[in-house]
N, C-alpha and C positions, 0 to 999 in steps of 0.2 A: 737220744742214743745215736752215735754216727752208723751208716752204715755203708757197707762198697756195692757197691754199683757190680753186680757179676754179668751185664753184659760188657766191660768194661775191662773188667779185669778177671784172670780164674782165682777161686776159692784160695787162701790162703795155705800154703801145702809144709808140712812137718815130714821132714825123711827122718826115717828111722836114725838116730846117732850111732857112729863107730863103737868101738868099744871104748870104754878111755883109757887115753892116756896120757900120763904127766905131759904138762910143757915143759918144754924144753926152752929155756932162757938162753938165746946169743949175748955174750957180751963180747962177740967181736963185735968195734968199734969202725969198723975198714967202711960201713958204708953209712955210716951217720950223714954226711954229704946230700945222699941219693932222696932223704926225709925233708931238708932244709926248704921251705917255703921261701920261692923269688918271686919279687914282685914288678909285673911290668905295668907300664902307663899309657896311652893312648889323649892325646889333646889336640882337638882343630879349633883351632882361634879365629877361624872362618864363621863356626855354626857356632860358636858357644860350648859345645861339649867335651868332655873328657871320659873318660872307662881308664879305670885299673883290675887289675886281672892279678890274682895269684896261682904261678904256678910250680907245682911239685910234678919231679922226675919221679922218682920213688928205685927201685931196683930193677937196672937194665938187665938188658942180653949178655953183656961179658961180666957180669955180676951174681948171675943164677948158679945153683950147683951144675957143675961139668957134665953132668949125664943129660939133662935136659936140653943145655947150651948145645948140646952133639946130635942130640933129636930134632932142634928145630932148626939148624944148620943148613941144611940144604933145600929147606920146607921157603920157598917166596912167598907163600900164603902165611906165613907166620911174620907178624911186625912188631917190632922193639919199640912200640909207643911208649912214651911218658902216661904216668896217670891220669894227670892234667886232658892229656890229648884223647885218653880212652874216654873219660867222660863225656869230653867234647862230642866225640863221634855217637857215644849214647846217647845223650839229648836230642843229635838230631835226628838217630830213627823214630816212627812211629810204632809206639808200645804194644799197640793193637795188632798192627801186619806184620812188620818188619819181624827179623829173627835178631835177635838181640845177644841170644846165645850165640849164635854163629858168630857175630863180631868179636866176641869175648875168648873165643875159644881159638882166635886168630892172635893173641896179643901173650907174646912173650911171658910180658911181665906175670903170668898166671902162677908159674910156677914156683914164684917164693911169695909165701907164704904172709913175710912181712907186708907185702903190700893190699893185703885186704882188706885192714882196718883202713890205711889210708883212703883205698878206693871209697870205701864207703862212708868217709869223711866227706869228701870230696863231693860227692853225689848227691851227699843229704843236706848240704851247706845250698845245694844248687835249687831244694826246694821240691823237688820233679817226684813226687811219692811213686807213680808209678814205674817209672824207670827205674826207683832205688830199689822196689820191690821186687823186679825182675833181675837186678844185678844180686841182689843180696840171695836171692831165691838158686840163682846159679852158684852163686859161692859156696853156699853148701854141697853140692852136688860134689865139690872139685873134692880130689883124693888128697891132696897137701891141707883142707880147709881145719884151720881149729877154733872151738867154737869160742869164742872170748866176753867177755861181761861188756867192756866199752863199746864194742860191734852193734849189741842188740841196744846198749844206753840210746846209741845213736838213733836207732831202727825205733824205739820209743819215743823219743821227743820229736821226728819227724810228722809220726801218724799224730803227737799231741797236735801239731801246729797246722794239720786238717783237720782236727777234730773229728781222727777215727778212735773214738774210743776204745769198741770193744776192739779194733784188732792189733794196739798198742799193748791192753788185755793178755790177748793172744800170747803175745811178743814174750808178756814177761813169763808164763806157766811153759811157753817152749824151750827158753833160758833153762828155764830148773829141770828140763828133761834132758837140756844137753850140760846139764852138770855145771850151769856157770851160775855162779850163787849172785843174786842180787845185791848189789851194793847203796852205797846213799844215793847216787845221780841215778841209779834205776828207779829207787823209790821215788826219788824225786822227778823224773820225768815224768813219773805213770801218776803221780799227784796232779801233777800241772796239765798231766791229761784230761782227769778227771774234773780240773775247775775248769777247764778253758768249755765244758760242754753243760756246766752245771750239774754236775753228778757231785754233790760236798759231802754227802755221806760215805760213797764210795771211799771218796780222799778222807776220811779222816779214818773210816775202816783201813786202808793203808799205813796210816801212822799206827795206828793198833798193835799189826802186824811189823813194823817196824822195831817197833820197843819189847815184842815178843820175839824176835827173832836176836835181839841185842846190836840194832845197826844203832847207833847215833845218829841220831836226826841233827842238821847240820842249819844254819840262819835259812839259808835258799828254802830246804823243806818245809822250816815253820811259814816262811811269806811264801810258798807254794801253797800251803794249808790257808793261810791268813784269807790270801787272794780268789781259793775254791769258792770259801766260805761266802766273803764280801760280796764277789760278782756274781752271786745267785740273790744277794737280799739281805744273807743272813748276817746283819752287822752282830749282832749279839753273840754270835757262834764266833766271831773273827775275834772278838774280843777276849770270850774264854780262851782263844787259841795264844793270840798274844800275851795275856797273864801267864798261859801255860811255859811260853815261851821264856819270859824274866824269870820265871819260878827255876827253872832247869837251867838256869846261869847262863842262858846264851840272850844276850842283848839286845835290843830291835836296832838297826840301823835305817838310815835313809828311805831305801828300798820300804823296809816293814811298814813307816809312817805315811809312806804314801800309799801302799796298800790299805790301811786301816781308812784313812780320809778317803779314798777311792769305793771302802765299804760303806762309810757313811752316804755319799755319793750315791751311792746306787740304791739304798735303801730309803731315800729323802731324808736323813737325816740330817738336813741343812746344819740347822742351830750345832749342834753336836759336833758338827764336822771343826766348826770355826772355832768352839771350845778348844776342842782338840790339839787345831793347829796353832793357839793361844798357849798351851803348855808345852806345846815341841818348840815352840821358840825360846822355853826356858832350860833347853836340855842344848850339849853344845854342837848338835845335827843341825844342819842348816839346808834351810829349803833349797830346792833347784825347781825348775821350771815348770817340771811335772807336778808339782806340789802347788805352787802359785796357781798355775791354769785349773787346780782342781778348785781352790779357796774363791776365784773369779763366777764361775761357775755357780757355785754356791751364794755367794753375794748375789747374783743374778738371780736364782731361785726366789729367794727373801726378797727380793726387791730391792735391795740396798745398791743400787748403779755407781753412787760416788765412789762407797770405797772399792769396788768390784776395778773403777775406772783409775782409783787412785794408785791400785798394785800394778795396774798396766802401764802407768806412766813412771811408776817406780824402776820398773823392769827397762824400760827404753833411757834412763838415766845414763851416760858415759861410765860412770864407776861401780853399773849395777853388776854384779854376781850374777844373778841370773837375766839372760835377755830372751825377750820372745819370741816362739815360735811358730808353726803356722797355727798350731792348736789355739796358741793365745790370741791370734788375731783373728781368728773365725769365732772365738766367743765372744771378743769384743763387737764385731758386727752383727752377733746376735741378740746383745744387750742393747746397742746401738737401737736396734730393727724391733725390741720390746719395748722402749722406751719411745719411736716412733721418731728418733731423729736420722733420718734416711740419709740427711749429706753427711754426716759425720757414718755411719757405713759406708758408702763411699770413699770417704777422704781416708778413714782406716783400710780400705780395700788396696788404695793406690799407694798408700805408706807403704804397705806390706810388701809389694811388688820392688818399688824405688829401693827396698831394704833387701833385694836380691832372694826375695821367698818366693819359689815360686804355688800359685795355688794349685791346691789339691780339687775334686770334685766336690766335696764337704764346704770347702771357702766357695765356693761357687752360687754351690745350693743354698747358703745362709745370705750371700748378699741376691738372692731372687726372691727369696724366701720373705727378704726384708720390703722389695721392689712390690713384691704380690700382695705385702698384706694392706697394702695404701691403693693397689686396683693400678700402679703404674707398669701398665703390659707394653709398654715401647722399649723402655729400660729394660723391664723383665729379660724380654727378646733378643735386647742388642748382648747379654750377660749368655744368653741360652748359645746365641749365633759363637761368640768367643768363648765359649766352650769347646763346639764342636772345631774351629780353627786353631785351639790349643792341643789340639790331637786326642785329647777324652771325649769318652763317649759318654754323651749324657745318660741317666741314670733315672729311675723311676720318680725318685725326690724332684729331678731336676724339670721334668714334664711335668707334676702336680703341682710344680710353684708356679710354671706358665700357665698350666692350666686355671690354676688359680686367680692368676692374676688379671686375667678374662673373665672370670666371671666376679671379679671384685670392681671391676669398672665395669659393672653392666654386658658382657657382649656373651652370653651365653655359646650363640652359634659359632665365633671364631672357638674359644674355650671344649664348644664339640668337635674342632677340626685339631684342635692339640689332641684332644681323648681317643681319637681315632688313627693321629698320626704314631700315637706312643706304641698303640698296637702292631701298625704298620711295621716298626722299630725291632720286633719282634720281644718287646717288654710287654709283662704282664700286669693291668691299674693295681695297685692296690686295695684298699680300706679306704685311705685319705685319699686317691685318686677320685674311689668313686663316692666319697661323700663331697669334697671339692666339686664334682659336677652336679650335683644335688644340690648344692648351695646357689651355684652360678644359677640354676635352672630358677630356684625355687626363691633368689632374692629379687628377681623380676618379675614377679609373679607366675610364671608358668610351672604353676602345680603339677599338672598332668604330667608334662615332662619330666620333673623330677621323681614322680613316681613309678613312671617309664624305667629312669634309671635305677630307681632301687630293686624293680625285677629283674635286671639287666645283671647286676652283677650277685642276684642270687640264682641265675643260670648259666652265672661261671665260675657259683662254687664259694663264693664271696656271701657272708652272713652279715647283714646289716649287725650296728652296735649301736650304741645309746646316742652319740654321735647324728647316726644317721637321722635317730628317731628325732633328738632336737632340731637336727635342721629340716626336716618336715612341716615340725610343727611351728617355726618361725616363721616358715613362707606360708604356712595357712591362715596364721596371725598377721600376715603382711596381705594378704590375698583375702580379708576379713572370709574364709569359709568356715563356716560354723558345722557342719557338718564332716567337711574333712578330721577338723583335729580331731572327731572323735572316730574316725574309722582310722586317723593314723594309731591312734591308741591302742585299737584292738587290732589291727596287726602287730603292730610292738608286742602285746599282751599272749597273740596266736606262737610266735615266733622264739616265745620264753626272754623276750630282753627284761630286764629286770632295768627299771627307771630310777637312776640315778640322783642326785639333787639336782644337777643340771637340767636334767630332762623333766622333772617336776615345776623347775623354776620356767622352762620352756612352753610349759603346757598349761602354767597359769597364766604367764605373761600372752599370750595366745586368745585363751578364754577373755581375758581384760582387753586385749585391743579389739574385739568381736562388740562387748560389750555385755557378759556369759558371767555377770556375776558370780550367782549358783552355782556355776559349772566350777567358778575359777576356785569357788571356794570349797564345792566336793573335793576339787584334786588336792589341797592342802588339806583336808583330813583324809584322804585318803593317802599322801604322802607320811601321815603319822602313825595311821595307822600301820603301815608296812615297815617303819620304825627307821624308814629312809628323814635324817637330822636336817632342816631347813637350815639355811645361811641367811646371811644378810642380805645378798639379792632375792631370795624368797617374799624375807615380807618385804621389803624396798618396790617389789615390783606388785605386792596386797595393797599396801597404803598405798601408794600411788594411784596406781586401777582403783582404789577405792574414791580417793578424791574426786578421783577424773570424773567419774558416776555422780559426784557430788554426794557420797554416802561417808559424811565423816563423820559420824559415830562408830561405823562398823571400821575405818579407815584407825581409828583413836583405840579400839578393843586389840586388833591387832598389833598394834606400837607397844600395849600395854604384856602382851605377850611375848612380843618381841624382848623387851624388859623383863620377864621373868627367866625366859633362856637367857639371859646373861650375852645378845648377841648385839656386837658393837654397832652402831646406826653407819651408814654412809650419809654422803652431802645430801643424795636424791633423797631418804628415808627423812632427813633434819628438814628438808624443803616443804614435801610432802604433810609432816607432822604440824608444820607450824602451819600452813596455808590450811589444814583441818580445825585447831583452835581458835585461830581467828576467821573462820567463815563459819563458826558455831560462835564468835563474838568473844572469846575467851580469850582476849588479849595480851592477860598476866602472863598465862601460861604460854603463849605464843612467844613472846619476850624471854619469858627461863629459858624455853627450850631452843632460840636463835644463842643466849647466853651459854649456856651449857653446852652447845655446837662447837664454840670459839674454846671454852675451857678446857675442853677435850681433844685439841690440838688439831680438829677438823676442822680446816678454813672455809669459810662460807664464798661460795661463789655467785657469781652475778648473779643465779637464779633462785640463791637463796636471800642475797638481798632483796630482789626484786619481789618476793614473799611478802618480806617484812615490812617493804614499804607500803602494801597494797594492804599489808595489815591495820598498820596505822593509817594510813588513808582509809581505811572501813571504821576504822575506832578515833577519825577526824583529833589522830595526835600528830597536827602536820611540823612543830617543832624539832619531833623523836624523828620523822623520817626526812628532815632536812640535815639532821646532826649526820642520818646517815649516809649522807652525799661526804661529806668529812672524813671518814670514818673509811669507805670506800677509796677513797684517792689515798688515806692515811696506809689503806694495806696495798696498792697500785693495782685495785681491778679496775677495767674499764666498762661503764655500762654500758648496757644496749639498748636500743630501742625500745623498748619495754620498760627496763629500768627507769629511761630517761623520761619518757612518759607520765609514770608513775611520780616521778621526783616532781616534774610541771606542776602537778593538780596539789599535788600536798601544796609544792611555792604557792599557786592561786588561793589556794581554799584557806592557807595561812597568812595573808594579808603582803605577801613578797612577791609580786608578779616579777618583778623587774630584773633577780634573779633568773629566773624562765628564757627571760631574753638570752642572759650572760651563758645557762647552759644549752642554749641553742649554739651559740657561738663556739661553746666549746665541741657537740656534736660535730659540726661544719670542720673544725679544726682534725678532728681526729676520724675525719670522715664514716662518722656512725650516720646508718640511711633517717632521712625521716621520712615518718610515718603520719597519715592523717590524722592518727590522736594529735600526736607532735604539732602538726599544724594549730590545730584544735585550740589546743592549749596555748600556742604563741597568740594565736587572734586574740584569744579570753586575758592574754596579759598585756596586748596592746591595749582591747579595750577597755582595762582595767588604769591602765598608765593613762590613755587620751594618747596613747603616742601615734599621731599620725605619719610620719616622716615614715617610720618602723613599718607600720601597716600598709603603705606604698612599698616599701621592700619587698616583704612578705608577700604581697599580690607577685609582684615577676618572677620571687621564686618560686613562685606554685603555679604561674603561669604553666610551663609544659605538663604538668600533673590535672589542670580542670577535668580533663576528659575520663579521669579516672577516680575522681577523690568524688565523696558522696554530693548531691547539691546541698544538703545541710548545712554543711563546712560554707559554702559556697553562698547559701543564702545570710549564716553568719556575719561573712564579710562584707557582702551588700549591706546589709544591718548595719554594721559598725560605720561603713563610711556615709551612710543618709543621715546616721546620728549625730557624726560630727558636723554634720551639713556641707560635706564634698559630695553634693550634686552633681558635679558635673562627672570625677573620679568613678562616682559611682555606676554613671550609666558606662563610661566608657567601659569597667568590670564586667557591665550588663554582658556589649554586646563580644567582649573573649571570652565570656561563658558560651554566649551564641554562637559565635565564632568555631569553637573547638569541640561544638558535638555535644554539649553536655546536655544530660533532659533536665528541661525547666518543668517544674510544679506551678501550681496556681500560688503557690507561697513566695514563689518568688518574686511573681508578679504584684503581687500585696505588696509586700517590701518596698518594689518602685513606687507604688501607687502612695503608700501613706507617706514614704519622705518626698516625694514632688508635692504632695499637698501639703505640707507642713513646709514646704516654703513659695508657697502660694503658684507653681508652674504649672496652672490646670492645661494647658494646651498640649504639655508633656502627659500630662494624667489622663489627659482623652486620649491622646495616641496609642500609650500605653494598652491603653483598653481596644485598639483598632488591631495592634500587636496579636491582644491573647482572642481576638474574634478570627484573625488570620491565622493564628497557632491549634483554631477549635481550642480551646479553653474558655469557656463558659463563665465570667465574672457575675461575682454575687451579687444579691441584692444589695449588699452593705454596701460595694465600692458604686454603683449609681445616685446611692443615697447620700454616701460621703461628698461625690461634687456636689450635688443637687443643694447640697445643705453647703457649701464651700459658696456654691453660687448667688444662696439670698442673702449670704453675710459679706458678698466683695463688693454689690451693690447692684442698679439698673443697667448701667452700662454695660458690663462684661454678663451678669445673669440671662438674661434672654437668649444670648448667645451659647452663652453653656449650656443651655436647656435644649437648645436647637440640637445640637450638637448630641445629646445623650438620649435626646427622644427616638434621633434619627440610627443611632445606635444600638438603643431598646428595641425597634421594629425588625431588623435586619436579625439581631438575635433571639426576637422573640421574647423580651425578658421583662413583666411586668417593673411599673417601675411605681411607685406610692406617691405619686406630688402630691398629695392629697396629706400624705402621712410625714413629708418631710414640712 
């Protein structure tokens, strides 16, 4: 309900009416002139602007009855303004001090009569509710005043366009005391009152009372009715209203059809809407702009971005009918900015401008809005900065998108110096301001913070909502506290929020990143039981968290339930499900259901390839998962690391190393990183090939990596080149392991020791051994034995000396040695 502000303004005042009497109709014609609306124009081609002004004389000082003319004749203080001019001079008093009466009571023109309606044409065209209150308030006072129906029309549709309800209310029960009967444009103001506040009951009790009184209800009143109904929700109300409409032989036009789409609109009746506007194309009303922008809109809700994108390019056509306005190019940068392609918001930003639009604060707020949800607070900023040099003043949206966009790129504390400057501004946060600073706080971890914030703005009045609760409970599941999410619960629980499915989906996903199985799976009967309906992110994020736990039986029951709601699978849910059948070795079924994924028009992505093939690689069908490298490039995903990994071991373990090479090549080419599996797996296909040329490659690419990659890998390659018997390759291997930091194992040492003996370089094999006595690594009994026994089979000659050599090596290490046994 609107209501006025009494220190403000005084109480709305009713003087007693005269007695009545008839009007009296002039049809002298002598001063029609004095009504005629002239329009002047104003252009500097310097600044870019232009003002047109219209103005009305209305009835001068040599135009009044002769008695009056003679009374204010000698009066200096009395002035012969035009209408126009009086206005002027009331707008610029202020409403509060100023005497307003006293200027009025200076101005000729008072004393006919005809120009009161004018005046208050004039006045209420200008917007100024208060000053039209105070002029209209004197006008009655005056002794010539007669009260007229069009006067108060006017006095009605001004207080609709503040949405002062009740004292447009007022307006019309004072009307009927001063004898002037309601007409259609009365009804129909005080309708248009009553939608524009969401009072539809009211308005359609006015149509009531219309049809009881026998005014005819006129197009404008039913899409006053239509419009009450729509913009409060109630599509179903606008519709009985509109049949009512056809029924009574008055037609819907333009105007109705976009009221009705605008009901849909407001009520989410997407689908509905687009029906709709699919039969108004078959009627011979043709859409205009406001119609398009509303079907955009709605395409945007549904997700449908092409065709949403296809009416906008329709619209910018040379021969299009309708072309677009700012409305349409701030929706297009919000589908742009949902869809996540930020330079095309942009490039639609700068279109719109080159097309001579200029933005609004709304075009502003959507392209930060778009800036903030990617964490780009530079852009954000430079949009924030040309706002406030385009001469608007940023707006509460306009600081929650910077604020936002601070805390989307990690920088909490800048994000609390926007939250504090918005204040400064003398703007009040919001809901979204201050769950925005909640998020910033609580996607970095700092819990405490954001729980800071949410006392913060329940001591300014500000009630957390469901909203706030899920983003709590993210950052406790980001921040693994186990104990948080359940005291954020029972405050939610203290404070009467009632949880959501988001927030249910929140507070399981939460429990599962913790690792709260139990817990995660109380909250899902506890969300059934309070008869709050799971979605597909619900179980999406049970299977999942189930897997992760490596509980996929329980991960397999849940799927199966999911399948009895009838609720459709996502990719993660199709990924999820199959990596449970096949890590329980159920492989048919792992196959339907990557089948049944693709059937269902749900394209698998890397990560649900990457499943499959780890699948078949468990169930050593490395044919099925080499088709699927085919198959893959057939739909153009590119895998990843992972994927490409996984495809290696199938090629090995399927008799095609050589393949492994060629997608190595291909990785390099499309710069996917490799990974130590990667490496892994190229060693295992060199060794598999003999390709030694390859496996010299392979060494200097992995050359700046030894310090990092495991020595496994490392002792692999040593392996591979002793086998081939690149002795000499291999020590130089040796010493860029040594070289770069890497720790050597006693394994690795082995490695040198059996391929120098196996090609007879015992002088190398004792060094070796001088090596791991300088490195303190302790060689075995085996490798003393191993020369020992090298040395009675190479003969007399070199034996004694080897023996020298290993005894003296045995003392210094302490390491019995068994001649005796070799």
């Amino acid at each position: 309900m609107a209501t006025i502000h009494h220190h403000h303004l005084p109480l709305l005042h009713i003087p007693t009416p005269p007695a009545f009497k008839p009007k009296i109709l002039c049809k002298n014609s002598k001063n029609d002139a004095a009504f005629e609306e002239k329009k002047s124009g104003f252009v500097d081609y310097d600044k870019g602007i232009h003002h047109v002004s219209t103005q009305v004389s209305g009835i001068r000082k040599d135009q009044i009855p002769q008695r009056y003319r003679i009374r204010v004749q000698g009066d200096r203080f009395q002035k012969d303004w035009s209408i126009s001019q009086v206005v002027q001079k009331v707008l610029e008093l202020d409403y509060k001090s100023d005497d307003v009466e006293g200027l009025l009571n200076r101005w000729v023109g008072r004393f006919a009569r005809k120009n009161f309606p004018l005046l208050i044409k004039e006045i209420t065209q200008k917007g100024s509710i208060e000053h039209s209150i105070l002029v209209f308030r004197w006008m009655k006072n005056q002794r010539n005043y007669c009260a007229r129906t069009d006067i108060y029309n006017m006095m009605i549709r001004l207080h609709a366009r503040h949405n002062w309800t009740d004292q447009a209310r007022g307006l019309f029960f004072e009307m009927q005391i001063w004898r002037c009967k309601p007409d259609v444009e009365t009804c129909n103001a005080l309708i248009n009152a009553h939608g524009r506040s969401g009072q539809w009951r009211w308005a359609m009790n006015i149509m009531e009372d219309m049809l009881q009184q026998a005014i005819p209800p006129s197009r404008s009143t039913y899409n006053n009715l239509i419009n009450a109904c729509g913009s409060s929700g109630n599509w179903r109300e606008a519709l009985k209203v509109c049949k009512q409409m056809t029924e009574n032989g008055v037609g819907p036009d333009l105007v109705t059809h976009n009221i009705i789409l605008s009901a849909y609109k407001t009520g989410a009746q997407y689908a509905k809407a687009l029906s709709y506007f699919e039969l108004m194309k078959g009627t011979n009303i043709r859409p205009d702009t406001t119609t398009l922008n509303i079907m955009i809109y709605c395409l945007t809700k549904l997700g449908q971005y092409e065709k949403a994108i296809g009416i906008f390019k329709s619209m910018r056509e040379k021969r299009a009918e309708c072309h677009p306005d700012i409305v349409t190019f701030t929706s297009i940068i919000h589908l742009y900015s949902l869809n996540g392609q930020i330079e095309n918001c942009r490039a639609v930003f700068s279109t719109m401008v080159a097309e001579g639009l200029k933005p609004n604060i709304v075009t502003y707020n959507a392209l930060m809005g778009a800036y903030a949800s990617h964490g780009m607070n530079r852009e954000a900023l430079s949009v924030f900065n040309t706002i406030k040099n385009s001469g608007l003043r940023p707006d509460v949206v306009s600081y929650t998108s910077l604020l936002n966009s601070y805390g989307r790129s990690q920088q909490p504390k800048k994000a609390r110096e926007i939250f504090e400057m918005m204040k400064r501004d003398k703007l009040k946060p919001n809901l979204v301001s201050y769950n925005a600073m909640i998020d910033a706080y609580g996607s970095t971890g700092l819990l405490a913070e954001a729980v800071e914030v949410l006392r913060e703005m329940e001591q300014d009045g500000i009630y957390p909502n469901t909203v706030s609760v899920c983003t709590l409970l993210a950052a406790c599941g980001r921040c693994s506290r186990r104990v948080n999410i359940d005291v954020v619960l029972q405050a939610a629980e203290m404070r009467h929020i009632k949880l959501n499915t988001i927030a249910y989906n929140s507070a399981i996903g939460s429990y599962m990143n913790v690792g709260e199985f139990e817990k995660a799976t109380s909250m899902y009967r506890s969300m059934r039981k309070s008869k709050v309906t799971p979605d597909a992110v619900t179980f999406t994020v049970l299977i999942s968290g189930c897997c992760k736990m490596s509980k996929y039986c329980e991960a397999l029951e849940f799927f199966s339930k999911m399948m009895d709601l009838k609720i459709p699978m996502t990719k993660e849910a199709y990924s999820s499900v199959i990596c449970a059948y096949s890590k329980q070795g159920k492989i048919t079924e792992a196959e339907s259901m990557f089948n049944k994924m693709k059937t269902a028009g749900c394209c698998p992505d890397v990560v649900t390839y990457t499943v499959m093939l780890h699948a078949y690689n468990a169930a050593e069908h490395w044919e099925k998962a080499c088709a699927l490298l085919q198959e893959m490039e057939e739909y153009n995903i590119q895998p990843d690391t992972i994927a490409c990994s996984a495809l290696m071991r199938a090629l090995n373990k399927g008799g095609d190393p050589s393949k492994v090479l060629i997608l190595a090549e291909f990785m390099r080419e499309r710069e996917i990183p490799l990974s130590e599996t990667i490496f892994f797996e190229m060693v295992s296909a060199c060794s598999l090939l003999r390709d030694w040329r390859t496996t010299i490659e392979l060494i200097k690419l992995m050359e700046p990596s030894f310090s990092v990659v495991s020595i496994g890998l490392l002792n692999q390659l040593l392996h591979l080149l002793g086998k081939s018997g690149k002795i000499e390759s291999m020590m130089k291997l040796f010493y860029k392991i040594i070289g770069s930091g890497a720790e050597i194992n006693c394994k690795t040492y082995s490695i040198l020791l059996k391929n120098l003996l196996a090609v007879g370089n015992w002088r190398k094999y004792i060094e070796v051994l001088e090596w791991m006595e300088e490195a303190r690594v302790q060689p075995s009994n085996g490798m003393y034995c191993d020369i020992l026994s090298f040395a009675q089979k190479s003969g007399a000659s070199d034996s004694s000396i080897i023996q020298e050599r290993v005894e003296s090596l045995r003392r210094k290490s302490g390491n019995e040695v068994l001649t005796s046994k070799v």
